[in-house]
C-alpha positions as CSV (number, residue, x, y, z in Angstrom):
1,X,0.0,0.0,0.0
2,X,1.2,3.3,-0.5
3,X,0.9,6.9,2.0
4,X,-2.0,7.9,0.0
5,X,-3.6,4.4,0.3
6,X,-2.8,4.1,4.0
7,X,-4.2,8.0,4.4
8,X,-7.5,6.8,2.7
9,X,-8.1,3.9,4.9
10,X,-7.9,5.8,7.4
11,X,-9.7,8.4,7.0
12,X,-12.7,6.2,6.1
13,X,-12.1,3.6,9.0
14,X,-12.6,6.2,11.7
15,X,-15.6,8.1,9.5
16,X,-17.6,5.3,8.1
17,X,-18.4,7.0,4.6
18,X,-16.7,8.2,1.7
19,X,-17.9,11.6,1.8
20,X,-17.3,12.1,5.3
21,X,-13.6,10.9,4.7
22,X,-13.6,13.0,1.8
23,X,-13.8,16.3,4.2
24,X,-11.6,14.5,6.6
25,X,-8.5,14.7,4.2
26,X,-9.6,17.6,2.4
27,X,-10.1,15.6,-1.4
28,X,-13.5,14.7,-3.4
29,X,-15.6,12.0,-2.5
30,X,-14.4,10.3,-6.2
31,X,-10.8,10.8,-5.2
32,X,-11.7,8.4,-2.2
33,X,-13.3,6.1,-3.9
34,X,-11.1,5.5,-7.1
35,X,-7.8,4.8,-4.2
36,X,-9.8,2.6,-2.2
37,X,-10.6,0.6,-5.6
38,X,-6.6,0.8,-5.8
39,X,-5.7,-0.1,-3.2
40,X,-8.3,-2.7,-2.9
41,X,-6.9,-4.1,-6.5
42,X,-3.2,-4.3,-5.1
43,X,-3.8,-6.0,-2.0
44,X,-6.1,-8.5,-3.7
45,X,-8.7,-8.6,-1.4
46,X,-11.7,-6.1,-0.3
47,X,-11.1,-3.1,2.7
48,X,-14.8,-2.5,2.8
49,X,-18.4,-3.9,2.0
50,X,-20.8,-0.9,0.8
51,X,-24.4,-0.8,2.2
52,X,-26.4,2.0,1.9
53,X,-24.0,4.2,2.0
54,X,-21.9,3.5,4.7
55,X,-18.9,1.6,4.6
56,X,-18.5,-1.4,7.0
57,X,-14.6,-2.7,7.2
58,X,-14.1,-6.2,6.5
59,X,-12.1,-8.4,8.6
60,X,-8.9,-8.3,6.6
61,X,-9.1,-4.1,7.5
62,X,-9.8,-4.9,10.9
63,X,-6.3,-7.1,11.1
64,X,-4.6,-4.2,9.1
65,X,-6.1,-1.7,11.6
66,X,-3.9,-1.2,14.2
67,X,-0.4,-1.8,12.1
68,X,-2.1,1.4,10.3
69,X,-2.5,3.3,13.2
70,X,1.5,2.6,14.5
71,X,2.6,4.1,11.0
72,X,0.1,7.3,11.3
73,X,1.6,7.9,15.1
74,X,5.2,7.7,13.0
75,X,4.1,10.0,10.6
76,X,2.6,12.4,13.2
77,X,6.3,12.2,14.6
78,X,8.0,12.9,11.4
79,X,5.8,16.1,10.8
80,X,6.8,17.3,14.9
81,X,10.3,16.9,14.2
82,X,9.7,18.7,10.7
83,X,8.1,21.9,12.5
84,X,11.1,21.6,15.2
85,X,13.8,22.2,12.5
86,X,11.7,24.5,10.7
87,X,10.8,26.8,13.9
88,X,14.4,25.9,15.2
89,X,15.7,28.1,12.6
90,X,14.4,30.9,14.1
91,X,17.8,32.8,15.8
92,X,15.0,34.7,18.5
93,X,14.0,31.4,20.0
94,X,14.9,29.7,23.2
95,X,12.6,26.3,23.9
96,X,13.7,25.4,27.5
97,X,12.2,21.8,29.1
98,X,12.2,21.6,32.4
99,X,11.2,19.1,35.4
100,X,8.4,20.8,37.8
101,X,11.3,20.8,40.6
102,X,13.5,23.7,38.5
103,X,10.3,25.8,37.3
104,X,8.9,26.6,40.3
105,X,12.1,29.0,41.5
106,X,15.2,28.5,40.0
107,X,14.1,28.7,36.1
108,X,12.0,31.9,36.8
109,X,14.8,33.7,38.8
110,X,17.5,32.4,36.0
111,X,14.8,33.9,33.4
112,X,15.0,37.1,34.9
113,X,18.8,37.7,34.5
114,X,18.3,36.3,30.8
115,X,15.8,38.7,30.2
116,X,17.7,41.8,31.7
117,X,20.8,40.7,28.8
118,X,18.6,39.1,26.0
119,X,15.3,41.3,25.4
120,X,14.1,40.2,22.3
121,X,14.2,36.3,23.1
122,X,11.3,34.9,22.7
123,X,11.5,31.8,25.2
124,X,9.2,28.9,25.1
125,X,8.8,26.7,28.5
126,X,7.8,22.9,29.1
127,X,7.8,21.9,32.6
128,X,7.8,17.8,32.2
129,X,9.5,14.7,34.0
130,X,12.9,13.3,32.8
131,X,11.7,10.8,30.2
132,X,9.8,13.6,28.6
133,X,12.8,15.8,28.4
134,X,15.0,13.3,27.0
135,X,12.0,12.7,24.4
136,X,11.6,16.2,23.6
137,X,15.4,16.9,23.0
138,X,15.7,14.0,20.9
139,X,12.7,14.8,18.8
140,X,14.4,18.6,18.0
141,X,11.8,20.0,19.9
142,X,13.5,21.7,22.7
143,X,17.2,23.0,22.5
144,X,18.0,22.4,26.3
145,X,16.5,20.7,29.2
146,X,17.0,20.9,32.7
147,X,16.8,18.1,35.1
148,X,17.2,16.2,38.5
149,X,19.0,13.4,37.7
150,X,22.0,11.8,35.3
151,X,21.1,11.3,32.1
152,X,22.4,8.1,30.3
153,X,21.6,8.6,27.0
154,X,24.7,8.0,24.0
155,X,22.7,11.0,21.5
156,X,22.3,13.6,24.3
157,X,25.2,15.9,26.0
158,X,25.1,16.2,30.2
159,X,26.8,19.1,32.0
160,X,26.7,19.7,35.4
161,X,25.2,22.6,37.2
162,X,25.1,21.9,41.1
163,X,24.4,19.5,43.4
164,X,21.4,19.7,45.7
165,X,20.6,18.7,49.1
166,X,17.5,16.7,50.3
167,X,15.8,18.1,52.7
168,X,13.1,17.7,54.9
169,X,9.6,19.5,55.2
170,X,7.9,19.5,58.5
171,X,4.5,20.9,58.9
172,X,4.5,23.3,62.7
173,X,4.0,21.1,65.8
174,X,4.3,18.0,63.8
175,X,8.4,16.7,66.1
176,X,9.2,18.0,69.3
177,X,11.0,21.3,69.6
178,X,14.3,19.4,70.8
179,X,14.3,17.6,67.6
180,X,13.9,21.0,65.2
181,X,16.9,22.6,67.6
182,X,19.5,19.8,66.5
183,X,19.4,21.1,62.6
184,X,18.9,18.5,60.8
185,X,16.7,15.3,61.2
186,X,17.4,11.5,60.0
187,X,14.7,8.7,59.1
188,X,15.1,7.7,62.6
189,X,13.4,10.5,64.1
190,X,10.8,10.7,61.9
191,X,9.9,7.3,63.3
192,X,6.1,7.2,63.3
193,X,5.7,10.0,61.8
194,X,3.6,10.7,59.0
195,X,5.5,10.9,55.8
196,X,4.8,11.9,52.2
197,X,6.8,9.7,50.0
198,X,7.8,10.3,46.3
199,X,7.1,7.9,43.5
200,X,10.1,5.1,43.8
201,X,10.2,5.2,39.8
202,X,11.3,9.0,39.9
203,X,15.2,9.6,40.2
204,X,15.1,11.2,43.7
205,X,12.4,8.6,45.3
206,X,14.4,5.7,44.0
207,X,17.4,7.7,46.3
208,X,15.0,8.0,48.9
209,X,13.8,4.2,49.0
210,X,17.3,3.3,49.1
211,X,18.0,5.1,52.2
212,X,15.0,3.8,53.7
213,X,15.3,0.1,53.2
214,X,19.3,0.4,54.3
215,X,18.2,2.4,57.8
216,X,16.6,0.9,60.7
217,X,13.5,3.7,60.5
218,X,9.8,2.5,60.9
219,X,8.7,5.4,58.6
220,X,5.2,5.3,58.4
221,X,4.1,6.5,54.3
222,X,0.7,8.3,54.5
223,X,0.7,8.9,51.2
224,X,2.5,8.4,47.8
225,X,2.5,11.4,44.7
226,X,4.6,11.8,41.7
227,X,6.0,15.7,42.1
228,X,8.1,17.0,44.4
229,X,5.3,20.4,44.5
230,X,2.9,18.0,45.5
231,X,4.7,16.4,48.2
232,X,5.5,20.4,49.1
233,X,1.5,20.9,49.2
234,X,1.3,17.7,51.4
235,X,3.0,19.1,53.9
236,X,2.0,22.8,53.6
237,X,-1.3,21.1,54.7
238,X,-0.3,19.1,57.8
239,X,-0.3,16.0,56.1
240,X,2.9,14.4,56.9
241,X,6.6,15.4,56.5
242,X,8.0,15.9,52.7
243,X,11.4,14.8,51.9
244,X,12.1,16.9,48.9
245,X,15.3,18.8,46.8
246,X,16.2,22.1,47.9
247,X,15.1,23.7,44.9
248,X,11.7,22.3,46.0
249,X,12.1,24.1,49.4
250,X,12.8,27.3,47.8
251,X,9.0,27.7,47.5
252,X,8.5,26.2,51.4
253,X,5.9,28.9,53.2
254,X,7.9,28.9,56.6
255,X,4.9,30.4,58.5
256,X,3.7,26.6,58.5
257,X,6.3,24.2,58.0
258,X,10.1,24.2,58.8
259,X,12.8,23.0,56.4
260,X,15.8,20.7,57.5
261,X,18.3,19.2,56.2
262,X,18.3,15.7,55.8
263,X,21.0,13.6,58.0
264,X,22.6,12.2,56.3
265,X,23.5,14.1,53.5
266,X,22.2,13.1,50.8
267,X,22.4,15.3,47.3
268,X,21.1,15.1,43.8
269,X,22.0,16.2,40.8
270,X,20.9,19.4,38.4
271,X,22.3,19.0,34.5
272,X,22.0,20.8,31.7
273,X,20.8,18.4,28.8
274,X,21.2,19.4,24.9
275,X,21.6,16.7,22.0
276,X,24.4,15.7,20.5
277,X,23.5,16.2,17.0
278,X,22.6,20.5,18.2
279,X,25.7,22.5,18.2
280,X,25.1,24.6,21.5
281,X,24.0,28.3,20.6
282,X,24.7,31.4,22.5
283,X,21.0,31.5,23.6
284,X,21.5,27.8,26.0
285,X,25.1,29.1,27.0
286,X,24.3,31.7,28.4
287,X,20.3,30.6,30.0
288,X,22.6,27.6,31.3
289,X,25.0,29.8,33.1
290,X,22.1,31.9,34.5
291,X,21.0,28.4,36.0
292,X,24.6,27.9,37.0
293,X,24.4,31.3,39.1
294,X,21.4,31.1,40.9
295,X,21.7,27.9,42.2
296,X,24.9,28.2,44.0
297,X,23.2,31.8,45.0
298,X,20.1,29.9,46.4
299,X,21.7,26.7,47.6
């Protein structure tokens, strides 16, 4: 079958008529018909019985159905990565991904200083986890992403910014004073203690389970989410303590939790992510160096 055949069937599959397909694709209704007949006459076997006036796939279209649908998702890929070296063209353009940790604080403040040096940049932001990042920097459809985590991917370029502490998020009157006054707090003192844990698939809550299963700590996990913000709200509502990344913190309303550092240490990683195949423009120097700046000002 060819494109045009495959477009067709399509079309007509999720419409039911030819006319209907017809102002699906944008073509006359005879178009339609004359390449289903073609197509139908290379194949050697019928796509679709006629009655009154709707067509009704037959079971060899059926089987052919979803193998269709994997090439039109392909397609639909080719013609992202087609606008993403068309709009990437444009010299006034910065498309920054970034996880939800980074865009909170950090990404806004950096902004600011790119602004003040780079008026006329238009910048484009997608906040997203990791995998989407990696996605969207392969598919040409960001120039740089920034994330919480190392990257191991052969096609895309890692540098590092900083390293960040975890810390820990206690909601007021949750521990005893006498534990706050020491500075820092370990899993053991948040021994029965509500806590809100992050997702053990992300990068920092794999760290976190780690730590968990190696200490002797009875923590006790109220509830599980997926963003570090989330875990933030958690606690800004009394739910239970958040272990989260100091960039997380940054947004902590101190008026009704406290922030400590978690004993001990343990830090993560922010990098800078670009492909491989991108030479590196002046634009995601310099919005990386801003990065570079305000984290070791914050942290």
């Amino acid at each position: 079958m060819r494109l045009r055949h495959i477009e067709v069937f399509n079309a007509v599959m999720h419409t039911g008529s030819v006319s209907a397909a017809a102002r699906l694709i944008n073509i006359s209704q005879p178009a339609v018909s004359r390449t289903l007949q073609h197509a139908e006459l290379q194949l050697g076997f019928a796509l679709f019985q006629r009655s009154k006036g709707r067509l009704a796939p037959t079971s060899e279209a059926l089987a052919l159905l979803p193998h269709m649908e994997k090439l039109f998702a392909q397609l639909e890929e080719v013609q992202r990565l087609a606008d993403s070296l068309r709009k990437g063209r444009d010299g006034d353009e910065l498309r920054i991904a970034s996880v939800l940790a980074l865009s909170h604080e950090v990404l806004p403040r950096a902004l600011a200083q790119f602004k003040q040096k780079h008026p006329h940049v238009s910048v484009s932001l997608q906040s997203l986890h990791s995998p989407q990042i990696v996605s969207a920097l392969m598919m040409q459809e960001a120039d740089v992403g920034f994330v919480l985590s190392n990257v191991q991917q052969a096609s895309l370029q890692q540098e590092s910014l900083a390293r960040v502490p975890m810390v820990c998020v206690v909601p007021k009157g949750m521990l005893p004073p006498f534990k706050l006054r020491a500075g820092s707090l370990s899993l053991e003192d948040l021994t029965g203690v509500p806590t809100i844990s992050l997702d053990a698939q992300d990068p920092v809550g794999m760290l976190l389970s780690q730590l968990t299963r190696e200490s002797s700590a009875g923590l006790d996990h109220f509830v599980t989410v997926q963003t570090y913000h989330t875990a933030l709200a958690m606690a800004h509502h009394g739910l239970g303590v958040a272990m989260v990344d100091g960039c997380t913190a940054l947004s902590a309303d101190h008026s009704k939790v406290d922030v400590l550092p978690l004993a001990p240490g343990l830090q993560v990683p922010v990098n800078a992510i670009r492909a491989v195949s991108q030479p590196q423009s002046l634009l995601v120097k310099a919005i990386t160096r801003e990065m570079q700046k305000v984290l070791a000002a914050q942290l």
